[in-house]
Each structure stands twice: as C-alpha cells, then as structure tokens.
C-alpha positions in Angstrom: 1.2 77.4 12.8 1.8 73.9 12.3 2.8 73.9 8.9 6.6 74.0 9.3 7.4 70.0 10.5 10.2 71.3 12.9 7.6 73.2 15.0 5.8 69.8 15.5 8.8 68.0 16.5 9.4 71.2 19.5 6.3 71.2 20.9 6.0 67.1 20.9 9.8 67.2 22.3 8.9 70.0 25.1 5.7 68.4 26.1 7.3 64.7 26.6 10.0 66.6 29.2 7.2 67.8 30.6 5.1 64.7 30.8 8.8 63.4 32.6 9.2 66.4 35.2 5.4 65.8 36.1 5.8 61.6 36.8 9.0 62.0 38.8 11.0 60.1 36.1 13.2 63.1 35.9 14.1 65.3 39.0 13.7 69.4 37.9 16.0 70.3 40.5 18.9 68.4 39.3 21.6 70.3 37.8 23.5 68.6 35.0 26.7 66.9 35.6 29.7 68.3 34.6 31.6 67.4 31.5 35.2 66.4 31.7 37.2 68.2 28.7 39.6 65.2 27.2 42.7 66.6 26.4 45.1 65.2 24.2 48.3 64.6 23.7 51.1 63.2 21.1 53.0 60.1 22.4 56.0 58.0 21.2 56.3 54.5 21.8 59.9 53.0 21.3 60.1 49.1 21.0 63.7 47.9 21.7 65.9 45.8 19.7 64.1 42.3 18.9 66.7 39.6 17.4 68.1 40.8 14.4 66.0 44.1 13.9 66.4 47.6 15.0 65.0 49.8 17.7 61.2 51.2 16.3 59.3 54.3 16.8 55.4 54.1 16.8 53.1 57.4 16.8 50.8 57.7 19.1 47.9 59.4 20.9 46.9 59.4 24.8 44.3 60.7 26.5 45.5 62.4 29.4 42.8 61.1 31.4 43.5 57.1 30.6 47.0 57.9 32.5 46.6 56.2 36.1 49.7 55.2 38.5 49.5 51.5 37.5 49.4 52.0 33.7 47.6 53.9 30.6 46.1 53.6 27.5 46.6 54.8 24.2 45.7 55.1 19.9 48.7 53.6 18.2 49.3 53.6 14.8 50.7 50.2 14.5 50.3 46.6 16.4 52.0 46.4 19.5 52.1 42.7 20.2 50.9 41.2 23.8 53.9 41.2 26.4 56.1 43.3 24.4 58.6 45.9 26.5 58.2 49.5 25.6 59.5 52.9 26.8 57.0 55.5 26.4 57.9 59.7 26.3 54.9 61.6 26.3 56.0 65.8 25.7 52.9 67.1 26.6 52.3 69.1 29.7 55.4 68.0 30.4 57.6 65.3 29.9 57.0 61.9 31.1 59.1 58.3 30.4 57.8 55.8 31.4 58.8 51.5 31.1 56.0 49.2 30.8 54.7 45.9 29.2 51.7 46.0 26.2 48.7 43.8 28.0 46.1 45.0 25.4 46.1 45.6 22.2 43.2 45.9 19.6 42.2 47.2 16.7 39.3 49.9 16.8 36.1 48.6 14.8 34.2 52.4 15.1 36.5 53.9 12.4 40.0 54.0 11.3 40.8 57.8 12.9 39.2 58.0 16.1 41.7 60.1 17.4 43.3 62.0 14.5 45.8 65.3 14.2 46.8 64.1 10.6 47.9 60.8 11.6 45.8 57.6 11.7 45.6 55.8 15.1 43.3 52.5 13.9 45.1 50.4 17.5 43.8 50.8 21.0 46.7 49.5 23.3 46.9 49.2 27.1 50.1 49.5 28.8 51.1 48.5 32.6 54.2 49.8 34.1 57.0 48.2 35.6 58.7 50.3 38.0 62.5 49.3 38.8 62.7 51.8 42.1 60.3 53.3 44.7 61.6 56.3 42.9 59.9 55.6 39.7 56.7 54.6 41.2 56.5 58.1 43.1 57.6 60.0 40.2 54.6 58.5 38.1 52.0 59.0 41.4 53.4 62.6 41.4 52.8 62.5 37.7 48.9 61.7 37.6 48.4 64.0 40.5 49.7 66.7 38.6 48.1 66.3 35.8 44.4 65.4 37.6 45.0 69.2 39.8 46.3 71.2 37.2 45.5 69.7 33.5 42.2 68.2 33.9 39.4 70.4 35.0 35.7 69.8 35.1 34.2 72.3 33.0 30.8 73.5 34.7 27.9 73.9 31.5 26.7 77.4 31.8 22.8 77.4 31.4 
C-alpha cells in the first residue's frame, strides 16, 4: 500500500491537519474566507507636452480593485517619472478620466510580465488625483462605488 510515494505524502498531510484540529491551532468550524476575483482592465496614460517634445501615450494595466477615491495604482509599460502630471482614461466597465500626479513609480523585480494580455508591464506606478471641482471629486467617489457594488464581487469557494 505504501509503495506509491504520493500515498505517503496524503496520509502524512491528512494526519498533520488532524494533529492541528485536535490542539486548537486550527478552528474546524471556520469556514474559509472568501476570495476576491481581480479583475482587470486596459489603461492609457497620456503625459502632456514637456519642453520641446510631444504629448505621449503609455499602455497600461489597472487592477480594478487598486482604484480608491484619493488615487490608484497601476503596471505601466514605461517609467513614469516622480511628480509628473498625467491624464488617465480607463474603458473598462465604463469610461473613467481622471488628472493626477505619479507619486510612485518602480520597477517590478518578481518578473518582467506580471500582468500581461500580450504586452509587457515591467513598472508599478502610483498615481494621486488632483481634483479641480467638488464635481470631479464626487464623480470619482461615485466611480469606486460603482465599481466596489457592481464589478467586484466576493466569490464564495464551494466546498
């Protein structure tokens, strides 16, 4: 019966959660939490006119749930330097623009396409908003709401 080595590693695996129920260090009655689905979405990142260059358009990625009223982050496929203005149009449930300053910006050490459709996205930026109106500031509340009661669920694992 023990001959096959995955057998072994079962029944040592089974009897160490076991050996956890039976001390208390793990509570049987607890449920598992719940896993948040990340969805994803394409994002474009336009830099305006520095001296003597054009307007430039930078790919990127966001997370829809690293978008919060104050600011967000997101993959970028190129540097965005610290303090730079941006204008940000996500498409993706629905449109979003958005002004804002880069406060963060690095490059990912894990791999060079952690968050991939085709494109490579090796920078991690953070970007804070700057709101010229009340209006703009509800708009992007209204915004996050939307997306945190209709677009992000908690999915519930079925055991």
């Amino acid at each position: 019966m023990w001959d096959v080595p995955i057998y072994r590693i079962r029944a040592y695996v089974r009897n160490l959660k076991k050996s956890r129920q039976e001390s208390g260090l793990v509570n049987p009655s607890s449920s598992r939490p719940p896993i948040l689905h990340l969805k994803r979405s394409a994002a474009q990142i336009l830099i305006p006119e520095r001296m003597g260059a054009n307007r430039e358009l930078i790919h990127g990625s966001v997370i829809l749930n690293d978008i919060s009223p104050r600011g967000l982050f997101l993959f970028s496929s190129r540097n965005l330097r610290l303090g730079e203005r941006v204008t940000l149009v996500i498409h993706h449930p629905r449109t979003f623009y958005a002004h804002g300053k880069v406060v963060l910006c690095k490059r990912l050490s894990l791999r060079e396409n952690v968050v991939s459709t085709g494109n490579t996205f090796p920078f991690r930026a953070g970007i804070l908003f700057e709101f010229r109106s009340i209006d703009e500031r509800l708009s992007v509340k209204n915004y996050c709401d939307e997306l945190a009661f209709k677009w992000l669920k908690i999915a519930q694992i079925s055991n």
